[in-house]
N, C-alpha and C positions, 0 to 999 in steps of 0.2 A: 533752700528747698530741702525738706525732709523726705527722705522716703523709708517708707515702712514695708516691710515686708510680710507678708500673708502666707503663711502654710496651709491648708487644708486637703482632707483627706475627702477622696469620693468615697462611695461604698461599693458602688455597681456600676457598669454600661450596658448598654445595650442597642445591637444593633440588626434592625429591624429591614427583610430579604423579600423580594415578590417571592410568592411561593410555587410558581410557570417559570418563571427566569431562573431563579435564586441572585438576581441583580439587587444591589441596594437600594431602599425606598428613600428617592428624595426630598420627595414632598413631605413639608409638614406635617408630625402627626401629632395629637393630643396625648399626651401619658401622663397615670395620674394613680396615687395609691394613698390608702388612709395616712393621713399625717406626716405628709411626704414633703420632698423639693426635686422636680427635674429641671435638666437643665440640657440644650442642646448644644453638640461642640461644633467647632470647623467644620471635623470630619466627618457629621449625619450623625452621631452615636448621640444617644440618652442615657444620660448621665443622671444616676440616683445620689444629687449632694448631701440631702438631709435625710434622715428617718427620727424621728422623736423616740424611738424607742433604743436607737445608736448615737443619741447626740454624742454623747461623752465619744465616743469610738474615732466620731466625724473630727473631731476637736482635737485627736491628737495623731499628729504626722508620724508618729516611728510608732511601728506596729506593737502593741501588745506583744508582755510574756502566753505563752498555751493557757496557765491557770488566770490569767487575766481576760483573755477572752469573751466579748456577751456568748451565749447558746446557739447556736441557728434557729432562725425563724422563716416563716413562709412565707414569702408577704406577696397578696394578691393583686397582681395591676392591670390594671382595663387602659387599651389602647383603641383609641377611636380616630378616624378618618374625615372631616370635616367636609372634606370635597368629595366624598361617597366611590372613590375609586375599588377602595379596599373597606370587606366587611371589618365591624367591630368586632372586638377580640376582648378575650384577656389570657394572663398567664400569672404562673407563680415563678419567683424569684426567692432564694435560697439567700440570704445574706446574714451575717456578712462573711466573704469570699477572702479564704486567704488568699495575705500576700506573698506569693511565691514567684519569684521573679526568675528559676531557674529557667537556662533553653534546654529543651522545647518546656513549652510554658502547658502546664495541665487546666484539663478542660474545664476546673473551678476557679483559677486563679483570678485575682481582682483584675491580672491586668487584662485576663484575655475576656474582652464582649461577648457577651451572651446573642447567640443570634434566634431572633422568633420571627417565624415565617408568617406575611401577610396575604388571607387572600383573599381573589380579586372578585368582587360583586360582579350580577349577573350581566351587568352595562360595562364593565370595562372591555376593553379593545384586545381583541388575541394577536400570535403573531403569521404573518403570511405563510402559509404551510402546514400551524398544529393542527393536529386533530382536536376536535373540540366537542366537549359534552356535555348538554344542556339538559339537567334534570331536577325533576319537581320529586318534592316530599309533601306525603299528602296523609291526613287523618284517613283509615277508613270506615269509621264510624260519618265520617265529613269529609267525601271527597272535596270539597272545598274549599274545606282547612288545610291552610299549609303549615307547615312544621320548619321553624326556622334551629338551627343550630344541629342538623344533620351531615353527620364528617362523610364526604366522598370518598374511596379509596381507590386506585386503578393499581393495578398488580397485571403484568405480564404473565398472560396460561403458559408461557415456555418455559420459564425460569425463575416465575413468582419475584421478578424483582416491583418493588415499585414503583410507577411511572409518574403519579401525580396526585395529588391531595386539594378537593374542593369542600365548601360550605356552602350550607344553605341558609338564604337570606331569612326575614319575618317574614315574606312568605312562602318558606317552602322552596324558594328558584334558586339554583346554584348552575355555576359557572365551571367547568373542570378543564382546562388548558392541558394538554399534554403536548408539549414540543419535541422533537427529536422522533416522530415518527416517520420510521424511511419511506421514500415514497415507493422505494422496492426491494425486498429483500429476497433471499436466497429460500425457494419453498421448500415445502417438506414432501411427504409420501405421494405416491401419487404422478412422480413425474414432472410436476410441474417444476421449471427453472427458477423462475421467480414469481414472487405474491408478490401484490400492493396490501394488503391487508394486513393487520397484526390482531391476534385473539389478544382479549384482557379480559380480565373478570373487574366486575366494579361492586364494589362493597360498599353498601349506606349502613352506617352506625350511628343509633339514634340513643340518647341518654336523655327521659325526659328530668333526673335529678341536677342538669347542670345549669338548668337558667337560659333566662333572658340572652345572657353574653358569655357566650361558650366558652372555652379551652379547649381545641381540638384535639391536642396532641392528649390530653386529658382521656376526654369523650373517647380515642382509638386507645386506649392503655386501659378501659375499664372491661374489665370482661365479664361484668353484669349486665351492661348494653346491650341492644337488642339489634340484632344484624340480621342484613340481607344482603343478597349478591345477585347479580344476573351477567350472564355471558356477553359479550358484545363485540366486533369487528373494528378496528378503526383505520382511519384511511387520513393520509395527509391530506390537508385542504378541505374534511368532509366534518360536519357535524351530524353528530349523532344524538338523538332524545331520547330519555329513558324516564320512569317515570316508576317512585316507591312509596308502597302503600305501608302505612303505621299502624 
């Protein structure tokens, strides 16, 4: 018996987080870029084997001199969800990634996965206790156009942290999961002891340059987009509707 031995080099991982949870997406998902090869491991991670544009790079195990190096490129990838849990997406990926293997490992290194957050269509299931926000993005030349690829954003009024990031489906309907809302906290002015309520602001940022299949994190980083906000209370166990006109 012969055995041969095979080196090859990845380019990228990636490992794909509910964006309510931030638990790892188990289920199967589609990933796919011009001229590409993924491949899935053990561990859930998507692995970018091939790119035609890095064959030569892929093909050799010990990493290039600096002046050998291909350029960085951007390469656009669309992730789609088969079983409709989680909306389609896409994102851009940076490669190729050095290899730096020092600890702690820097946040471009090949070896450390890239994590993009999935989220959840307007039918996925919450968890027992979030507060939850069910909001429509709507034409208002066409109240009955919906506007799909509008980024949610919930931001705590106390302390502007961020609470939770949704999208809106093709038609307009998003789903916004914020978990970890206490069912009572310590109030403010007023006397009172304790709230059940927490003030958030919710922010729809709409970019009609981004297409069919968004890039959220994109769509919140473009400060050309056109934004809106409204005030809103939330309460564990309680959903809330809100409803943004374009």
């Amino acid at each position: 018996m012969i055995v041969e031995r095979i080196d090859r080099r990845v380019l990228a991982a990636v490992r794909f987080v509910d964006a309510a949870s931030g638990m790892a997406v188990t289920q199967p998902l589609r990933v796919s870029a011009p001229r590409s090869r993924w491949l899935r491991n053990r561990s859930g991670l998507y692995v970018l084997a091939e790119l035609d544009s890095l064959a030569a790079l892929a093909d050799a195990f010990v990493h290039p001199a600096p002046q050998d190096t291909p350029a960085p490129l951007d390469l656009e990838v669309e992730v789609r969800d088969a079983a409709g849990r989680y909306l389609d997406r896409r994102f851009t990926l940076r490669v190729p990634r050095p290899a730096t293997a020092q600890e702690p490992l820097p946040a471009d290194s090949l070896f450390q996965p890239v994590t993009v957050a999935m989220y959840p269509a307007p039918a996925s299931a919450v968890g027992y206790n979030w507060a939850v926000l069910r909001v429509s993005a709507v034409r208002s030349a066409d109240p009955g156009q919906g506007i799909g690829g509008v980024v949610l954003r919930v931001v705590a009024s106390a302390d502007q942290r961020q609470l939770a990031v949704g999208v809106s489906d093709t038609r307009g309907e998003a789903l916004v999961a914020v978990p970890g809302v206490p069912i009572t906290t310590w109030g403010g002015n007023g006397g009172q002891v304790t709230a059940t309520e927490t003030g958030v602001t919710v922010e729809a940022v709409h970019d009609p340059a981004a297409g069919g299949l968004p890039d959220p994190e994109a769509v919140l980083a473009n400060g050309a987009a056109t934004r809106k906000s409204r005030d809103v209370n939330l309460r564990a166990g309680r959903t809330e509707k809100l409803s943004f006109d374009f």
